[in-house]
N, C-alpha and C positions, 0 to 999 in steps of 0.2 A: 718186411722192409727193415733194412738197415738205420739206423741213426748216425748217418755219417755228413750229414748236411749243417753246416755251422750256423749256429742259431743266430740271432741279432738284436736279442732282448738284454736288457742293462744286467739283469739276473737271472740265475738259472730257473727254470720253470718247471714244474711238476706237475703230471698231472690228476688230480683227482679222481679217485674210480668210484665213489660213492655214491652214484645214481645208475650203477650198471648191474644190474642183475633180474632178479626174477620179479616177473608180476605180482604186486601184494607183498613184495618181500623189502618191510621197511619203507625208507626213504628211494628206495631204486626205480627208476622213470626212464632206465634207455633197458627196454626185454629181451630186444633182438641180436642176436650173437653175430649177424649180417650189421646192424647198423654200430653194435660193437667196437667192430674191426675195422669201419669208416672211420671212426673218429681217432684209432689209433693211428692208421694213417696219415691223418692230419696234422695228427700232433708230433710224429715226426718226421714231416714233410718241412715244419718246420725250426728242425733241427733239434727236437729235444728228445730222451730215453728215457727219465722217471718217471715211474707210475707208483703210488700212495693208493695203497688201499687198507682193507682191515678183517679183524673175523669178524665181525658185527656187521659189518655193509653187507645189506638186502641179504640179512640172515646168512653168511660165508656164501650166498649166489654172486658177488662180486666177485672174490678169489676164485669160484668156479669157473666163471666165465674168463677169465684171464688165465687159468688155465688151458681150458678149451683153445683159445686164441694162440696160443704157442707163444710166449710173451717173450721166451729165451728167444729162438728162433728168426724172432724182430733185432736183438739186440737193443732189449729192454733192460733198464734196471728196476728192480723191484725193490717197494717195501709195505710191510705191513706190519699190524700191531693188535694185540692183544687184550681185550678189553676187559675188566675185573666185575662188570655189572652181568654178564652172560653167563656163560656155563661154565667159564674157567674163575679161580680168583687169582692172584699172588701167593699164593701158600707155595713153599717149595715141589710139591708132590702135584702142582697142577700146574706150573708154569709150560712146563717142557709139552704136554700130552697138548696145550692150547694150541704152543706155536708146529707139535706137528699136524695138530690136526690144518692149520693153515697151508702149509708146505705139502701136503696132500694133494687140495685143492686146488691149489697152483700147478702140483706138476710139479713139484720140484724137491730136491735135499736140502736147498739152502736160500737163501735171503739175501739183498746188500744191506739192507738197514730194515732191524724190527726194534717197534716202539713196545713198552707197558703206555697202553691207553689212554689212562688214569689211574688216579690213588686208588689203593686198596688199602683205606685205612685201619683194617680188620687183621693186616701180617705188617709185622714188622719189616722196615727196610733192610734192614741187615737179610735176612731169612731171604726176599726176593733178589736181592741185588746178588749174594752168594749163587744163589738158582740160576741168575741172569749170566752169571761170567761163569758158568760149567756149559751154559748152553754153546758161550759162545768160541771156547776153548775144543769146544765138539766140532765147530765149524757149519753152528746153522746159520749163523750170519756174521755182516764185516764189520758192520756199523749200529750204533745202540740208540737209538732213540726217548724220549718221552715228553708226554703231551700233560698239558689239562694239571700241571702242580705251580702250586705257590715260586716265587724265588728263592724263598729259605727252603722250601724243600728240597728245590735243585741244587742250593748249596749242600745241603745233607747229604744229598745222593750222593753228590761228587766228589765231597771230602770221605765219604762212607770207600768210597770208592776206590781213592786215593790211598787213603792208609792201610786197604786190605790187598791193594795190588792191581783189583778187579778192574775191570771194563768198564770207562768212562763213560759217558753219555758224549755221544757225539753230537744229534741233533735236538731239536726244542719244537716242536710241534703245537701252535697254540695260535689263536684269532687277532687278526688283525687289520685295520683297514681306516680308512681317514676320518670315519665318523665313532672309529671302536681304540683310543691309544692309550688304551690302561697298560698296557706292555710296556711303555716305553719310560714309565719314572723307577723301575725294580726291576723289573722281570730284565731287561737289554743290558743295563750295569752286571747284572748278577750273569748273564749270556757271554758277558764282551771280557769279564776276568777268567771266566772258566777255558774259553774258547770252544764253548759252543756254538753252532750255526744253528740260524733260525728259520724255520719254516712256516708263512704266513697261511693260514686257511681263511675261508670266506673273505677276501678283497673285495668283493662286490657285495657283501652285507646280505648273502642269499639271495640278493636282486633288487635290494632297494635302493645301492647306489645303482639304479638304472634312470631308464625313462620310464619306466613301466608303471608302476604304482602310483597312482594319486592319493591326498588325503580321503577321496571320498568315495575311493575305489569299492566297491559291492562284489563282484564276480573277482572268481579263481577258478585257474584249472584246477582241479581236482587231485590231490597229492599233489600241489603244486606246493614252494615253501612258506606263502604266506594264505595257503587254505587254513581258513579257522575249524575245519571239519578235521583234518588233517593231523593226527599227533604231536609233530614236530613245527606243525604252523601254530597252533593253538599253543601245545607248551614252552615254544623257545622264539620262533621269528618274531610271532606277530607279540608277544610280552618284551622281546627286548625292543623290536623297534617300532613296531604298531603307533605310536603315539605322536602326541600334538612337538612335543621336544624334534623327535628326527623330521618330522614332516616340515615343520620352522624352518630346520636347516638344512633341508633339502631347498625350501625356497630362498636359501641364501646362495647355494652350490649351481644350479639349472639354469637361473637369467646368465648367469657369467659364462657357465656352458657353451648354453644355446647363443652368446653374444660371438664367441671366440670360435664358433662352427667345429663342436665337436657334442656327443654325445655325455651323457653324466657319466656314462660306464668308462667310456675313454677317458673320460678326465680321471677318474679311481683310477684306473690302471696303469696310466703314468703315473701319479703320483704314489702310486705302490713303488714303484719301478724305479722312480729319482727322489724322491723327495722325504721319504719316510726315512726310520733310523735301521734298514736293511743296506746293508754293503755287500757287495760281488766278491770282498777282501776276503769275509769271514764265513762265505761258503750261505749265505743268507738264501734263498728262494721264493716262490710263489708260488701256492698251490691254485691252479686253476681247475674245474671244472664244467661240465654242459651235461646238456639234459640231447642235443643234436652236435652231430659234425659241425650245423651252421653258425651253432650258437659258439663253438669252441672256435671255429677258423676266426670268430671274430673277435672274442677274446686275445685269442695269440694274437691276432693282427694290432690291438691296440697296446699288447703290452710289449711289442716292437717300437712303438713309436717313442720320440725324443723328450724332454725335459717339459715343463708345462710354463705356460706364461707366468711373470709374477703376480697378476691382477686372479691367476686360479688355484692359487697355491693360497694366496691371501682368504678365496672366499673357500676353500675349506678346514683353513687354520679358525675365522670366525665361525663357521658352521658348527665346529670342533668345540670353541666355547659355549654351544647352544646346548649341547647334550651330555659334557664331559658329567654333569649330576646326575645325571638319569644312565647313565651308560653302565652295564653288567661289568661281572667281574673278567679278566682275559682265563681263569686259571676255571677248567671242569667245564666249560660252555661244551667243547668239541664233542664228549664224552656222552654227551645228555643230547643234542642233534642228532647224533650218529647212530645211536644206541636204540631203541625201541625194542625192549625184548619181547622174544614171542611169544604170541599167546594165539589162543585159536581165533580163525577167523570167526567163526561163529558167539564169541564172547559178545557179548551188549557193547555199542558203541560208547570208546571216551567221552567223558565228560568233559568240558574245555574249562571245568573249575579246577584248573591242575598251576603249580608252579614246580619251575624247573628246578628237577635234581630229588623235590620235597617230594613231589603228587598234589594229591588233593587237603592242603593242608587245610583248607575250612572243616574238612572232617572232623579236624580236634579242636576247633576253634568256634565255629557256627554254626551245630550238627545240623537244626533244626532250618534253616536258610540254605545251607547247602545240599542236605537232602531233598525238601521242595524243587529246588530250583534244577537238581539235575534230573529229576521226576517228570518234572514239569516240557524238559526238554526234550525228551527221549520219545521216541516212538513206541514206546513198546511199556514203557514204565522202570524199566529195566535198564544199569548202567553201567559201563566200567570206571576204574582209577584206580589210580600207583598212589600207593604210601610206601614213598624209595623204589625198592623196585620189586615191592610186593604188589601182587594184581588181587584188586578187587574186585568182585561183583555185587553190585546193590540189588534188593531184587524189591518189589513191592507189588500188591493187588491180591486178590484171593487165591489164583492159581499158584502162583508163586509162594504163596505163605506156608499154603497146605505140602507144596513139595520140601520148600526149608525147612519146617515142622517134621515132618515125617519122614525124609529122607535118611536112610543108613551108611548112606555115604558122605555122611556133611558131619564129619569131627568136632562134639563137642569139644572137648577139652583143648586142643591145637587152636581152635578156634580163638579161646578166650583168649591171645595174643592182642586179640584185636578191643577188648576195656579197658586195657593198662595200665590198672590200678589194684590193690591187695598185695597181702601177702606171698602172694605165688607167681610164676612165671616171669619173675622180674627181668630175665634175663629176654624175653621177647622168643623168637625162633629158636634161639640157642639153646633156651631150658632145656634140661633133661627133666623130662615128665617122671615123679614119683611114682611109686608103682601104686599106691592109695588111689591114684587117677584112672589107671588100667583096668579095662574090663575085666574081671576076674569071676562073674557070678551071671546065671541067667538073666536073659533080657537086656546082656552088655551092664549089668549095672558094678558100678565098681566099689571097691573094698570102702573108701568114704561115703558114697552115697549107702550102702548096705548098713554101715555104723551108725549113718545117723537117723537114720529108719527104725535100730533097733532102740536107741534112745528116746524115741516118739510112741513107743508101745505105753498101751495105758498103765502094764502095770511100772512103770518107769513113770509116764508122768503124774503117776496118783503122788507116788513117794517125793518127788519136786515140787509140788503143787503147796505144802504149806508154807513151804520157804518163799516158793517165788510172790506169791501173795503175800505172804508178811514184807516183802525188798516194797512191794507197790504200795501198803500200807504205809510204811515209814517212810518213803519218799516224800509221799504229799501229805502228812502229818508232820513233818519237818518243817513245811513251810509254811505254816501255821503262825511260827513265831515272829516272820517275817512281819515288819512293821508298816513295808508299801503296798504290801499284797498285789503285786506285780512280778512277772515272770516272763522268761523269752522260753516259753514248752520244750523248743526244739533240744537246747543243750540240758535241762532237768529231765527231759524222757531222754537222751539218750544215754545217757547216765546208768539210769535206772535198766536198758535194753539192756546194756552190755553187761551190767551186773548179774542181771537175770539169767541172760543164754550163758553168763560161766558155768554157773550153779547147771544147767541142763548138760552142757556139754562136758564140763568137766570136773568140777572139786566146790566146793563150799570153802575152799584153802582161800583163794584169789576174794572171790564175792565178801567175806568174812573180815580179812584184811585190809584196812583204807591205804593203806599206803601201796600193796600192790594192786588192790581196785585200781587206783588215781593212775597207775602206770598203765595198766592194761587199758584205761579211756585215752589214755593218751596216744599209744601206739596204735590201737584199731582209729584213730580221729585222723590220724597222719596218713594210716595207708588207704583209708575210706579218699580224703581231700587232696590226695597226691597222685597224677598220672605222668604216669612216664610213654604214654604210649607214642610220642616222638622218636620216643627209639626203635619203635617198626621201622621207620623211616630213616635214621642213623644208626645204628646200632653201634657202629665206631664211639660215638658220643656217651657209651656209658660212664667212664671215668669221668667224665664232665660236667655229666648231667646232675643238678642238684635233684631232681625227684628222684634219679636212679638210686641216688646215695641215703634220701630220707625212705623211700621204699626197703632198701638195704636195714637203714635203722632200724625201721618199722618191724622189720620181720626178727629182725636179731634179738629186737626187745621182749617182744613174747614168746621167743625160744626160750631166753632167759630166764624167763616166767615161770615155764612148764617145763623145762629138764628138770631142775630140781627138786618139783612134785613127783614127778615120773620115775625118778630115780628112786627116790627113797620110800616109793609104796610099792616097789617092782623089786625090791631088797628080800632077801631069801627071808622068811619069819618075819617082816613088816606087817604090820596088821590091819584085818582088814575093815573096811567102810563102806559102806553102803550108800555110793552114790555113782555117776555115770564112769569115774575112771576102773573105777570097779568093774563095773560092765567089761569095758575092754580092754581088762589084764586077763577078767574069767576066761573070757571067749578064746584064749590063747596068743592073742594080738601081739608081734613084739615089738618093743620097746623103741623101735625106728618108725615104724609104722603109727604108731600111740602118740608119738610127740608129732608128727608131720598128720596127722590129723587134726588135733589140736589146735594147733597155730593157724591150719587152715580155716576149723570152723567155730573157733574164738571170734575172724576177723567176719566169717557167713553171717551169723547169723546175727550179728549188727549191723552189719551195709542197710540194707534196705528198711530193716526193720528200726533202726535208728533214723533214720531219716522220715520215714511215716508215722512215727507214735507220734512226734512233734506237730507233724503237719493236723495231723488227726484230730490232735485237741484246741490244734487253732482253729480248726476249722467248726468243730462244736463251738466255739468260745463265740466265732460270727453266726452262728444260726442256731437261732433260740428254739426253734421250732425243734428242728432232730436236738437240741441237745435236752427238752423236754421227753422227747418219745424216748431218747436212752435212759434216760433216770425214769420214766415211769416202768419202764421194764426192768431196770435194777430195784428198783423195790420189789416189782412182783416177784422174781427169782429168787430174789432174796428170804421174801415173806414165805414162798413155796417149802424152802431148805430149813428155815432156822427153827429152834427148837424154842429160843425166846422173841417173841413175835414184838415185844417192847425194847428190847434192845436196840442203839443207835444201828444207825442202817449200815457202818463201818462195820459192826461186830457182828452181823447179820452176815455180810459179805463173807466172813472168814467159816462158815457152815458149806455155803456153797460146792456141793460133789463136784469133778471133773463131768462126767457127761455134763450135767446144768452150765459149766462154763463154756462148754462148747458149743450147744446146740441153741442157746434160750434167749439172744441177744440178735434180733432179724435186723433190726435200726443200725445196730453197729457194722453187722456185713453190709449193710446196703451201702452205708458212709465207706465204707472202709475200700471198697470193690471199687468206687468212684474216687478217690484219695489215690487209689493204687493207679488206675487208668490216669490220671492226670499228673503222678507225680512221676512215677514209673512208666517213660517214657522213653528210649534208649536206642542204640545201634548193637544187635545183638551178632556174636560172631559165631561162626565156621569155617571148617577149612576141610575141603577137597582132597582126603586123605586117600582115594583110589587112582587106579590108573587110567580112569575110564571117564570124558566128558557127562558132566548133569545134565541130559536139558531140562530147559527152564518151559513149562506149560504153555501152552498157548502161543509158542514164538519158535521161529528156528534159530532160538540162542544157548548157549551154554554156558555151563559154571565149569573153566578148564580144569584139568588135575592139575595141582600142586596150587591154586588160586584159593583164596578168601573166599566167602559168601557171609554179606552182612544183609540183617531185614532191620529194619529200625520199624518199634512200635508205634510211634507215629502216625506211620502210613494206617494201620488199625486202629486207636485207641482216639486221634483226631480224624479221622474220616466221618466227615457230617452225614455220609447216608447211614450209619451206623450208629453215630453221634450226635443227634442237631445240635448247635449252636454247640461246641465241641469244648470252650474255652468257659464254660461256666459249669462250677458246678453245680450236678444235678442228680443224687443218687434215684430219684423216682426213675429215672431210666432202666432201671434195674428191676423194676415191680410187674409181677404178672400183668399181661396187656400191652406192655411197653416191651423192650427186649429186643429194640432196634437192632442189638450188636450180634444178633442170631439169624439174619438174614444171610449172613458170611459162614462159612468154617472159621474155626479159631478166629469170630469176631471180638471174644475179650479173650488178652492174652495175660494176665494178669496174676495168672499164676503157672506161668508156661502151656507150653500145650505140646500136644505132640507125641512124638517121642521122650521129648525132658519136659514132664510136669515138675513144677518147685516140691525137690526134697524135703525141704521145711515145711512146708504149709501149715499142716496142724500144730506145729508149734508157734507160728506167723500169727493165726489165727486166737490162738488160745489165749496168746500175750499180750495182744492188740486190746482184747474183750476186757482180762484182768486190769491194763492198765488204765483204759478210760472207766471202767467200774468202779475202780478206788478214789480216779480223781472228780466223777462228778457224784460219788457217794459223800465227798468232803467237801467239795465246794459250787457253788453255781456260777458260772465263767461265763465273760464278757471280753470282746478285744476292747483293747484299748492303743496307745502311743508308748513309748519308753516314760513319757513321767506320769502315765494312767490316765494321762486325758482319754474320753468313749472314741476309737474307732472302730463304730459295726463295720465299714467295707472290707469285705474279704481280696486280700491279694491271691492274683490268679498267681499260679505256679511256671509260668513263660520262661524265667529265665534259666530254671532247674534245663529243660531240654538243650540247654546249647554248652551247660559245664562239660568241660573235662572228664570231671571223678565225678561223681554225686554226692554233695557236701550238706549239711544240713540247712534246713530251708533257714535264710537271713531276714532280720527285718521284723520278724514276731514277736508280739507283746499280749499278752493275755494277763487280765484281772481276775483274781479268784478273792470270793467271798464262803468264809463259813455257811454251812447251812443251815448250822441254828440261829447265824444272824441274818438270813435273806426273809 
């Protein structure tokens, strides 16, 4: 059919193709290529040719099917656009292949008008806009479009545009509608100087300016736009206008309506049509939409109709005052509606803890509440979510564990993207993985993990062993002199952690020196307590972000540290030393590889290990009981090894062999196993580094390729069948007869399991023993308050699960008394 029938609408009208395409494919609700070509009909029957579509509508099955339909043939105008969140971005080298792959689909060599999307704030404008006027000097389309940017961006654009020669922006693409007028204080000024025309999407607010919804409305059709099951209902409808605000002024809009014998929709539609800051002058339009013919002939029919009474222009200028607070922003809505990328159907159902654009930001916010809760909701245990437009899958239960654990296709290291914190992968996705991280040695085990393996051989730690003991010695005979004899454990062990693992990992240079010790607590304390993992979720945001920049610090400081160790023992005839840099210079390691080890596992092996030595002695400090059973076994070890049996028990300590520290302290691993399950609590990552879907056990779901898989320990380590009473602790859970967390695979996860058992362990292990040895060989320890008043209640460890980074426990206060005066 021709478009040769004169329309009667105050502006031109367009029509929406974004619910036309394939079943399952996105937001698309009209499947039939038959019921298609009805509604083209209609729409211009009466009297309109534009059609708005996109690559992203119902996965490019919208451009297909309007292909199919012969859309030239009609005496159609076309336009579509190019979305940056999908498989194409803005980079010069990917604009062109986006928009042909669209022009394909259509059926066609050319376009009237193609839009960019939205920002790609990842390429500069320059780079796209240049990209943008070759395309269009090539003749794939007339007219330039774009959607979803700030005002000042469009002013960018367009001066960008102006002084290079290029292709202006002809149209403005962005939401608009009588309960939505954030357009109209910037965005219309900055529109009306350029002499841009604006083109309105959703006028009908996705269907809440209708009759249809009540406040107390329960059912939806299913993919319908305000299903809460629905991606696009849960993350953008029912968030932007689900609420008591539009629902208010909806009952301000409806009596006036229903007084003046018209429907709600009819009144939006006029007042799109005459009353809004859209003029006919400046090329302005309406994009309309339907989900049927019937629902569009009725549309078109009302935005035919005249100017609206002044008593209904008034009730939704006040309704307008009801929401103008609560109302989203106009600029990226379209882009994030429109958009759903694909993932396999088989993936775990969304979680509807998502916000728009972000994902599921309580991820980084309230790990421990947001895990529950989408657990809780799920049929299967199993879940998805977007952090930006990375797909997750959570997985949880036994079957699931043991396939995360063991799976060959679940990428450590790509994974760790997803803890956002340390020295490495600052850059998120983008990292270029060092080759330290690359499988290079049987078993996949890589050139760091092998290094620090070979630094945990006994004859390696026999030779550590008098130094690291004498660093724990002098710690807590330090504080001896102290006059409150009061302590907060956490920040004096972790002090003493990080001093320790220099000396193991690398030089007695750093541990020796207070002034670059003091540096090195500093930098490993910044990038332990600092997550950037927001920038999965923007990556744009790095320049901006202040963790990206103290991560940045972070790392550059202990470069700084260790090049010029590295250098000057790696010097032709430097001489040599006998301690772990030694190790790998012998081994032939070069000198890129040697510092990027380093810095990595300066910052390993304090993370965790700083953050439990502290908790460790608080937790002896509140229970008298184990912190007896530990010191009766530090004496007996002690009196086993020493050669003077009357010596203080501190001097006794320093005879003690490496085997005797390892194996001879049962009380300590019991505490320590239980410290670890409760503190060591986490959302641990992988990433889908095949081509090939995971499934996930016991379900017909999958973990897609190119997709996350997180397990938070959690779901293990608080599981009451496992754990009774999960939130106290209780190392007797651990004693033969007991061993509740053996009912499970990998019921304790505590020191990895799997495939990645913790590389460190025995030195985890070793350091943990030495340091509560020395301090309850010097003192007998009581909690107390900051000014030493007795607090025996032990603080449960609750709020560690929902930080960020894992920063040391706050809040601790421990009393130590000599124990020749107890």
């Amino acid at each position: 059919m021709s478009a040769t029938i004169e329309n009667k609408t105050e502006l031109k009208v367009v029509l929406g193709a974004m619910l036309l395409g394939k079943e399952g494919a996105g937001p698309a609700r009209v499947h039939d290529l038959g019921d298609c070509s009805t509604m083209l009909d209609v729409f211009q029957k009466h009297g309109h040719a534009e059609v708005d579509t996109a690559r992203v509508y119902g996965f490019g099955s919208s451009e297909l099917y309007l292909g199919q339909l012969k859309w030239q043939d009609r005496g159609i105008i076309m336009g579509t656009k190019l979305n940056a969140r999908g498989t194409y971005s803005h980079k010069k080298d990917s604009v062109k292949p986006g928009l042909l792959e669209s022009l394909k689909a259509l059926q066609t060599d050319k376009v009237d008008l193609w839009y960019l999307h939205a920002p790609d704030h990842s390429t500069p404008y320059y780079e796209t806009l240049k990209a943008v006027n070759e395309l269009y000097k090539e003749g794939y389309f007339k007219r330039f479009g774009i959607s979803n940017y700030t005002a000042w961006e469009v002013a960018q654009i367009y001066e960008l545009c102006e002084r290079h020669g290029w292709k202006k922006p002809d149209v403005y693409q962005g939401v608009y509608h009588a309960l939505h007028r954030a357009v109209e204080p910037e965005l219309f000024p900055c529109l009306r100087h350029y002499g841009i025309a604006f083109y309105e999407f959703s006028p009908l607010a996705g269907g809440m300016l209708t009759d249809r919804y009540q406040r107390h409305t329960t059912e939806h059709e299913a993919g319908s736009r305000f299903d809460p099951n629905s991606m696009k209902g849960a993350n953008y409808f029912r968030r932007q206008y689900w609420n008591d605000a539009y629902f208010d002024a909806l009952d301000v809009i409806r009596p006036v309506a229903k007084k003046l014998g018209m429907t709600t929709a009819e009144a939006a539609s006029r007042w799109a049509s005459h009353h809004s800051f859209m003029k006919k002058e400046h090329g302005d339009a309406v994009i309309t939409g339907a989900s049927s013919a019937a629902q569009l002939e009725e549309n078109l029919a009302n935005l035919e109709k005249g100017p609206l009474p002044e008593e209904m222009v008034k009730a939704f200028d006040d309704a307008w005052e009801i929401v103008k607070g609560v109302c989203g922003p106009y600029f990226h809505l379209l882009a994030y509606m429109s958009y759903s990328p694909r993932v396999d159907k088989k993936s775990p159902a969304f979680t509807p803890d998502t916000v728009p654009f972000i994902g599921s930001w309580r991820f980084f916010t309230q790990k421990l509440p947001f895990w529950r809760n989408s657990m809780a909701i799920s049929k299967t245990g199993n879940f998805s979510f977007w952090l930006g437009k990375n797909h997750v899958v959570g997985v949880s239960g036994e079957a699931s564990r043991k396939m995360y654990l063991d799976s060959r296709s679940l990428h450590l290291i790509k994974g760790i993207t997803l803890i956002g914190h340390g020295p490495d992968f600052i850059d998120g996705r983008s990292t270029v993985i060092h080759d330290i991280w690359k499988a290079a040695y049987t078993n996949d085990r890589t050139y760091a993990t092998r290094r620090l393996l070979d630094l945990q051989k006994s004859e390696q730690l026999v030779k550590r062993l008098p130094r690291v003991t004498r660093d724990a010695r002098t710690t807590f005979e330090s504080m001896a002199s102290r006059s409150t004899g009061i302590m907060n454990p956490a920040k004096a062990c972790y002090r003493l952690v990080v001093l320790q693992g220099s000396r193991l990992i690398c030089s007695d240079e750093i541990a020796d020196d207070t002034q670059q010790l003091n540096r090195l607590v500093g930098y490993v304390s910044t990038l332990q307590s600092t997550s950037s993992l927001h920038l999965l979720a923007f990556p744009w945001l790095s320049y901006f972000s202040v963790s990206y920049w103290k991560r940045r610090w972070g790392r550059n400081g202990i470069t700084q540290l260790v090049k010029p160790i590295v250098n000057r023992r790696m010097k032709k005839g430097a001489p040599r030393v006998d301690d772990s840099l030694q190790l790998l210079i012998d081994s032939g390691d070069s000198k890129d590889y040697i510092t990027n080890f380093l810095i990595s596992m300066l910052f390993i092996v304090a993370a965790n290990a700083g953050v439990l030595s502290g908790a460790m002695l608080n937790i002896v400090a509140h229970h008298p009981k184990w912190q007896e059973k530990i010191y009766d076994e530090i004496k007996a070890v002690a009196a086993a090894h020493s050669k003077n049996k009357n010596a203080p028990l501190v001097d006794q300590l320093d005879s003690i062999p490496l085997g005797a520290w390892e194996t001879s302290f049962p009380s300590i691993d019991l505490c320590y196993k239980e410290a670890i399950r409760m503190w060591v609590a986490f959302p641990m990552g992988r990433f889908n580094d095949t081509k090939t879907a995971i499934p996930i056990p016991g379900t017909n779901e999958v973990i897609p390729p190119g997709s996350f898989a997180c397990y938070n320990t959690l779901d293990v380590h608080y599981n009451e069948e496992l754990y009774p009473d999960p939130m106290t602790w209780e190392p007797e859970r651990f004693l033969e007869g007991r061993e509740e967390y053996k009912k499970e695979a990998y019921g304790y996860m505590g020191w990895g399991a799997g495939r990645h058992p913790c590389t460190g362990m025995r030195w985890a292990k070793l350091q943990q023993n030495i340091i509560l040895a020395y301090a309850l060989a010097l003192y007998k320890w009581s909690g107390c308050d900051e000014h030493g008043d007795s607090n025996p209640h032990f603080v449960q460890p609750t709020t560690a699960l929902n930080e960020l980074a894992p920063s040391l426990p706050q809040g601790l206060w421990c009393k130590y008394v000599p124990r020749e005066k107890v």
